[in-house]
C-alpha positions in Angstrom: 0.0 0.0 0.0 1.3 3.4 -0.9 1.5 6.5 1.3 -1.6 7.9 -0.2 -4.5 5.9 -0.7 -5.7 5.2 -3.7 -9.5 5.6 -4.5 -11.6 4.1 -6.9 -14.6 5.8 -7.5 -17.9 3.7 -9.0 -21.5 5.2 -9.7 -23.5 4.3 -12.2 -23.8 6.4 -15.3 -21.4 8.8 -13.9 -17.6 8.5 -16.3 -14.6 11.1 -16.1 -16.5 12.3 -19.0 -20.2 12.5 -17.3 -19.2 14.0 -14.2 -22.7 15.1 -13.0 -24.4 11.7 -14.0 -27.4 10.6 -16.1 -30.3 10.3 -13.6 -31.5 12.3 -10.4 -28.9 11.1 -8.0 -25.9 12.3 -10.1 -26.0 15.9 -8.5 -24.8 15.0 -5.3 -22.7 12.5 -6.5 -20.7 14.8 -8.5 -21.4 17.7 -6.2 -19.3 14.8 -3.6 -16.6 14.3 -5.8 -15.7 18.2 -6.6 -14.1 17.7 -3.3 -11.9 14.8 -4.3 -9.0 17.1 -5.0 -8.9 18.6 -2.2 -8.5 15.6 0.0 -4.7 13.6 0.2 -5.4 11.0 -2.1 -4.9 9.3 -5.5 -8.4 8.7 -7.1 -9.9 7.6 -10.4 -13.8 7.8 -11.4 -13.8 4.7 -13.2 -15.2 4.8 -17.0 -18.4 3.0 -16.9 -20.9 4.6 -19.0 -24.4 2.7 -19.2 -25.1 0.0 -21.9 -28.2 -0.2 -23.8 -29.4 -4.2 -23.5 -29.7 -6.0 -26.8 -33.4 -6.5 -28.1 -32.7 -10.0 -27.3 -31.7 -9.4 -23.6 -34.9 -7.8 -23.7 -37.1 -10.2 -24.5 -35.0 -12.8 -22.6 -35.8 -10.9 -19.6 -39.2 -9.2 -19.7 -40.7 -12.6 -20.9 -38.5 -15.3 -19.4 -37.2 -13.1 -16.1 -33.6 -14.0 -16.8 -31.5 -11.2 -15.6 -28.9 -9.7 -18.5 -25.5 -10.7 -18.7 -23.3 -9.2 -16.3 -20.2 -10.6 -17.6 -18.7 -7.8 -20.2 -19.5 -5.3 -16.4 -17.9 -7.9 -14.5 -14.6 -7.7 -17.5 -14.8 -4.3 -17.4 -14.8 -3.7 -13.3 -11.8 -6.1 -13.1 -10.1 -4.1 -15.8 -10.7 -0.7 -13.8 -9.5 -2.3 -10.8 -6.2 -3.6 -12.3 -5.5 -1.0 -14.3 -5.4 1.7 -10.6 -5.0 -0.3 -8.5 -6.7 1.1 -5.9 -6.4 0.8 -2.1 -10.3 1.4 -1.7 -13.3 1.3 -4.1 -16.1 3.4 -3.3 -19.2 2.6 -4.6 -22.1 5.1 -4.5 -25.3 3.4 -4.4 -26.5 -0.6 -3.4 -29.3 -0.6 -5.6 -27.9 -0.2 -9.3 -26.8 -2.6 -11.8 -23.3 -2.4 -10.5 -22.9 -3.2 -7.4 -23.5 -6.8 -7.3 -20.7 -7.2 -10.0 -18.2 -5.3 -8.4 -18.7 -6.9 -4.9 -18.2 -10.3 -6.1 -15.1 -9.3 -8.6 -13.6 -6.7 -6.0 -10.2 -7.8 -4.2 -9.8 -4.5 -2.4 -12.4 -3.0 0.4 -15.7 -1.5 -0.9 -17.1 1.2 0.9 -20.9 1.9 0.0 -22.3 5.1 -0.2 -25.8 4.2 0.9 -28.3 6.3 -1.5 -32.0 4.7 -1.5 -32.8 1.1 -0.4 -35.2 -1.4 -1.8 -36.8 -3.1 0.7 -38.3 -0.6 2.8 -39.4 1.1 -0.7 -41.0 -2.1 -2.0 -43.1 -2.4 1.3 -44.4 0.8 1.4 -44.8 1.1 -2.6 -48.8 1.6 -3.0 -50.3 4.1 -0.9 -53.6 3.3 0.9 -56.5 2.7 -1.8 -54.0 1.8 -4.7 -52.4 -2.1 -5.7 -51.0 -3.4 -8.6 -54.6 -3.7 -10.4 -55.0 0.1 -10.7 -52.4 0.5 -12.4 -53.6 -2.7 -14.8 -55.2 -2.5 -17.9 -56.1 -4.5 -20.9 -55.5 -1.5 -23.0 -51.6 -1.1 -21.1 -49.4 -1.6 -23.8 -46.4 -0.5 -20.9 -47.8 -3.2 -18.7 -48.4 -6.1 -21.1 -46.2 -5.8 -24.0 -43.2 -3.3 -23.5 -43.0 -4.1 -19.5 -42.1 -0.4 -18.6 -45.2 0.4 -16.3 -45.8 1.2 -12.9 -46.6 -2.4 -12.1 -43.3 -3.9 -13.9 -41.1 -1.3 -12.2 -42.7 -2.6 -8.5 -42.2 -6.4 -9.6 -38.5 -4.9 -10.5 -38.4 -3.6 -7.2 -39.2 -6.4 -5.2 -36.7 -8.5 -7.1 -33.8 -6.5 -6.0 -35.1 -5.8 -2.7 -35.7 -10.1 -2.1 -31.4 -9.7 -2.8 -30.5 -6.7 -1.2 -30.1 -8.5 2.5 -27.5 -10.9 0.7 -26.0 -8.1 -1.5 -25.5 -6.0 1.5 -23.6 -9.0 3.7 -20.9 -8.8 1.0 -19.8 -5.2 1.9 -17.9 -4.3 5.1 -17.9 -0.7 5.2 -21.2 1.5 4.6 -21.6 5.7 4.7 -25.2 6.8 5.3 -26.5 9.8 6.8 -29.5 8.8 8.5 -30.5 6.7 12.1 -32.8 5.0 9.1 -30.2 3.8 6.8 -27.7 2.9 9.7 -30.9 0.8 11.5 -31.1 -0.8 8.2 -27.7 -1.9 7.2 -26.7 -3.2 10.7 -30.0 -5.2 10.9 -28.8 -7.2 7.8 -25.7 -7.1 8.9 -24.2 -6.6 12.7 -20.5 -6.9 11.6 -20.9 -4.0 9.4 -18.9 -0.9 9.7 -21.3 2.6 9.6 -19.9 5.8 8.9 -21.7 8.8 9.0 -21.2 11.1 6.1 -23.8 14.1 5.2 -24.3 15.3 1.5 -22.9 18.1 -0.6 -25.9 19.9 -2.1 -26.1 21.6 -5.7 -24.4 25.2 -5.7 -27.4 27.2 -6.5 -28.6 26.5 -3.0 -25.5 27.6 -1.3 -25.6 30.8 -3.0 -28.9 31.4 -1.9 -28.9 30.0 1.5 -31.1 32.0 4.1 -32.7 34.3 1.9 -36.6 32.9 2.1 -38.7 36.0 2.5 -41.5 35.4 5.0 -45.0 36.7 3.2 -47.6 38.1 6.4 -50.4 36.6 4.1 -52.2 34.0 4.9 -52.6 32.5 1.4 -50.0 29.8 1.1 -47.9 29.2 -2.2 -47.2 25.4 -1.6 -44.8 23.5 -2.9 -43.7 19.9 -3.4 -41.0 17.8 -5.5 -42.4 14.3 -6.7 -41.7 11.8 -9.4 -43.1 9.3 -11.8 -43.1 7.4 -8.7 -45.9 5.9 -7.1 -44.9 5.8 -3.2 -43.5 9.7 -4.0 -47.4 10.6 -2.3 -49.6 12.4 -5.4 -52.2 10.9 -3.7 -51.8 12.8 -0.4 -51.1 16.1 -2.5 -54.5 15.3 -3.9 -55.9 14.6 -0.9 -55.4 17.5 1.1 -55.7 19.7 -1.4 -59.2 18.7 -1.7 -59.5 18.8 2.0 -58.7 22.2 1.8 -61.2 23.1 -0.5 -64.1 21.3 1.1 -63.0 23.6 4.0 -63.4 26.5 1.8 -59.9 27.1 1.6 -59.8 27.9 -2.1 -57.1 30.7 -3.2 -54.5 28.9 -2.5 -51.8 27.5 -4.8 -49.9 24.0 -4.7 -47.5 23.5 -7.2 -45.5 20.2 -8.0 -42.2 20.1 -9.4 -41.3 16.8 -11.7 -44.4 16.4 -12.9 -46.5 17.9 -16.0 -49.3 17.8 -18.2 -47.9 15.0 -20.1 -47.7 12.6 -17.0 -48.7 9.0 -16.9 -49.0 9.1 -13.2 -51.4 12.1 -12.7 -54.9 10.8 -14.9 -54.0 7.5 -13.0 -54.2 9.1 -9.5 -57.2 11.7 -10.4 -59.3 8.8 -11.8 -59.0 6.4 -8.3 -59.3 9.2 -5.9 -61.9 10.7 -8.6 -60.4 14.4 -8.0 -59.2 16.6 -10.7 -56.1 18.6 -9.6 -57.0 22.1 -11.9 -59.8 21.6 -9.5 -58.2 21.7 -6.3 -55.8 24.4 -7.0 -53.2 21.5 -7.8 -50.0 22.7 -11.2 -47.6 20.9 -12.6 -45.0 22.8 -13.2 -42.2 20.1 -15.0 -38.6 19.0 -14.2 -36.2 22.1 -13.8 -32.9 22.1 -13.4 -31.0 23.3 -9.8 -31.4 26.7 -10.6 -35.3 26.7 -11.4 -36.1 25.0 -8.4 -34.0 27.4 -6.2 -36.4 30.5 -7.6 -39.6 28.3 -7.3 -38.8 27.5 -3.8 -38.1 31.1 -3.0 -41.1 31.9 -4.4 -43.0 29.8 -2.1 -44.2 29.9 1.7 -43.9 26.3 2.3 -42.4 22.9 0.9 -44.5 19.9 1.7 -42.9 16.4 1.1 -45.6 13.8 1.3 -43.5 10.4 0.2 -44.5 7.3 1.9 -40.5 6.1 2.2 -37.5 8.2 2.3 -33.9 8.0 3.6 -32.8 11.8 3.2 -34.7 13.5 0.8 -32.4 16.2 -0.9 -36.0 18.2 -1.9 -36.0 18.4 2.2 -32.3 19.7 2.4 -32.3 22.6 -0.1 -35.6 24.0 1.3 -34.5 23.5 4.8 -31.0 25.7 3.5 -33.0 28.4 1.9 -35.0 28.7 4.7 -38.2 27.7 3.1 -40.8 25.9 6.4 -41.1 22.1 5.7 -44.3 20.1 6.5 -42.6 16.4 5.9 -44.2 13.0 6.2 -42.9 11.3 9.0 -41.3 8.0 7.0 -37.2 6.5 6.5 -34.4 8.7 7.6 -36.5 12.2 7.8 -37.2 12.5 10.9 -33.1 12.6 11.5 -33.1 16.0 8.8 -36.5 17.6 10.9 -37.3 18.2 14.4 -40.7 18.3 14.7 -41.9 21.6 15.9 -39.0 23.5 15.7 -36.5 22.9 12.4 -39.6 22.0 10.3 -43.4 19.8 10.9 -44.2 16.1 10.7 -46.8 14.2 9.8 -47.9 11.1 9.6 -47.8 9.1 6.3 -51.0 9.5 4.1 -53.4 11.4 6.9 -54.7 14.5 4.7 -55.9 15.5 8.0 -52.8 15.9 10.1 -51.3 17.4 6.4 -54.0 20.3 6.2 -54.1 20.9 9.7 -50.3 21.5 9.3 -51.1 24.1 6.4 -53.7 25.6 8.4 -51.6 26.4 11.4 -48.8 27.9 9.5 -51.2 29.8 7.4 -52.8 31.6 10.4 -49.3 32.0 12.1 -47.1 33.8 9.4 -44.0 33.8 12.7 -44.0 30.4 13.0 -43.0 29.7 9.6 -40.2 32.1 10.0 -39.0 30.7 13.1 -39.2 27.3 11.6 -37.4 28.1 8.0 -34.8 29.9 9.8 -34.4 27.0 12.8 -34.5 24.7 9.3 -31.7 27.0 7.0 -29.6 26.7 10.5 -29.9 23.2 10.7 -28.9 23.1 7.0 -25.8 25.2 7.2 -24.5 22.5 9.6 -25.6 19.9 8.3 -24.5 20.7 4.8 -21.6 22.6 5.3 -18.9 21.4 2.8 -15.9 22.1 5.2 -16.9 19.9 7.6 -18.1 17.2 4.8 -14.7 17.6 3.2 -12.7 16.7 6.9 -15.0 13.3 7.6 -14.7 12.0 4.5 -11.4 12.1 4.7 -11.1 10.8 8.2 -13.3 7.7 7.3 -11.2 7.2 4.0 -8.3 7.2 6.5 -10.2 4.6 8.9 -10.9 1.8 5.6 -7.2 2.4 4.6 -6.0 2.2 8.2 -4.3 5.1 8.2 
């Protein structure tokens, strides 16, 4: 071993060349590994750019459930590894198509950079009222023929998260942030080594940290992030929004980020719970970039995250840094990023109730939102700051190297 350790990072979709990745998580990853430079070490992001499966892969495993072959990953892993020779890999994520590969070809230490985890997702997947048949259809060419629906991605889920108990007894050393993820990955398994390592956010939300103005009106501009994802919680957004209303609440605006007109998600969810969202006061404003969401959140009184699972919702984080109030459901690892009552408000998971209540209190009580998105941007500055983020990783890289 060398006087400086030598790190091999590993994240799917993310290359030398694709620094900021190709799906959602890729921000903090490479937001994580702008401060690679600055820490004593050798380090490589290893080239593994993701591969389109064959037609024939396809079809082997929508309609057969054989998994695709592994072995030109497997070829090129040991290649990376070989070629740096690394003292450490570091593997961000537990739940993508490359970590199974690399912990059974890795002859170094892995440390895993816990992001989400299947399990707990798959058992909390449908929300109350929904199940795989709502999402069925005879007319689902997604569901039936091309196996990319909303049911296929949950019979995906479960199949990884029946492995992940097995796939996380092959690593030794985990990084998490959250009481959630630790619980989690010491239940599986005991011998385990937890470190404790908080995110980088994006850059636009350093800039603006603290600067949430705090409106004396009492009609809220609500906002919340979701995703084509089912267990995200439309339904509560629905829900209480048309709680709201019944209580003649109806001048106020809820917008959602990461969803638009062109959903597939949205008719789905209007036509069980039979509520329309133009309706309710409910717009879809689309995926924007870091910057967009920075000015929408600004421009907002309160962020509601209504998910039914979660380890450490970065939606939570950035508000909480501007100083935007969260109302949170009380689910995974967020209850260890909100304290109820005074850095932000939880509620229980799927109770419109306890949701508009929430809403109510902060609309009639424009100095408590203050005090909590200024308790919540405090929090944030700690908990984000990059300084500190920058000293423990380094420390726990020294700790796997045993240095």
């Amino acid at each position: 071993m060398t006087d400086t350790p030598r790190i091999l990072f590993v994240a799917d979709g993310v290359s030398p060349g694709n620094a900021s990745g190709t799906y959602n998580g890729g921000g903090w990853i490479s937001s994580l590994l702008s401060l690679a430079p600055r820490l004593n070490i050798a380090f490589r992001v290893a080239d593994l750019p993701p591969r389109e499966p064959s037609r024939l892969e396809k079809i082997r495993k929508y309609y057969l459930g054989r998994d695709y072959d592994d072995s030109p990953l497997r070829e090129k892993l040991r290649g990376e590894i070989a070629a740096f020779r690394p003292d450490l890999i570091y593997l961000f994520g537990l739940e993508n198509r490359i970590s199974e590969p690399l912990l059974d070809v890795a002859d170094v230490p892995v440390a895993v950079h816990l992001q989400g985890m299947l399990k707990p997702i798959a058992a909390a997947y449908f929300p109350p009222g929904f199940s795989q048949r709502t999402f069925l259809s005879k007319f689902s060419v997604r569901e039936h023929l091309l196996r990319n629906g909303f049911v296929y991605a949950y019979r995906e889920m479960c199949r990884g998260a029946s492995r992940e108990d097995a796939l996380i007894r092959k690593a030794d050393i985990f990084l998490g942030r959250t009481a959630f993820d630790r619980d989690r990955i010491l239940s599986a398994h005991p011998e385990a080594r937890y470190f404790k390592l908080d995110e980088i956010l994006r850059e636009p939300f350093y800039a603006a940290a603290g600067t949430a103005v705090y409106r004396q009106e009492s009609r809220l501009r609500i906002l919340s992030t979701l995703s084509e994802t089912v267990y995200k919680g439309l339904d509560l957004v629905l829900r209480t929004a048309a709680r709201l209303r019944s209580q003649g609440i109806r001048d106020w605006q809820w917008d959602v980020i990461g969803l638009d007109a062109a959903s597939r998600m949205v008719p789905i969810f209007e036509r069980t719970l039979g509520i329309r969202s133009e309706e309710v006061g409910v717009r879809y404003l689309g995926v924007q970039n870091a910057e967009a969401v920075c000015r929408t959140l600004l421009g907002s009184d309160v962020y509601v995250h209504p998910s039914y699972i979660d380890n450490s919702p970065n939606s939570v984080c950035e508000a909480q840094m501007l100083g935007v109030p969260v109302v949170a459901t009380a689910v995974g690892g967020v209850g260890s990023l909100i304290a109820d009552g005074e850095t932000g408000i939880l509620v229980p998971a799927g109770d419109d109730k306890a949701l508009a209540d929430a809403l109510l209190s902060l609309s009639k009580e424009p100095h408590l939102r203050e005090s909590l998105g200024k308790a919540g941007c405090a929090a944030a500055r700690k908990r984000h700051d990059k300084e500190t983020i920058l000293r423990d990783l380094g420390n726990i890289i020294a700790q796997c190297c045993n240095r």
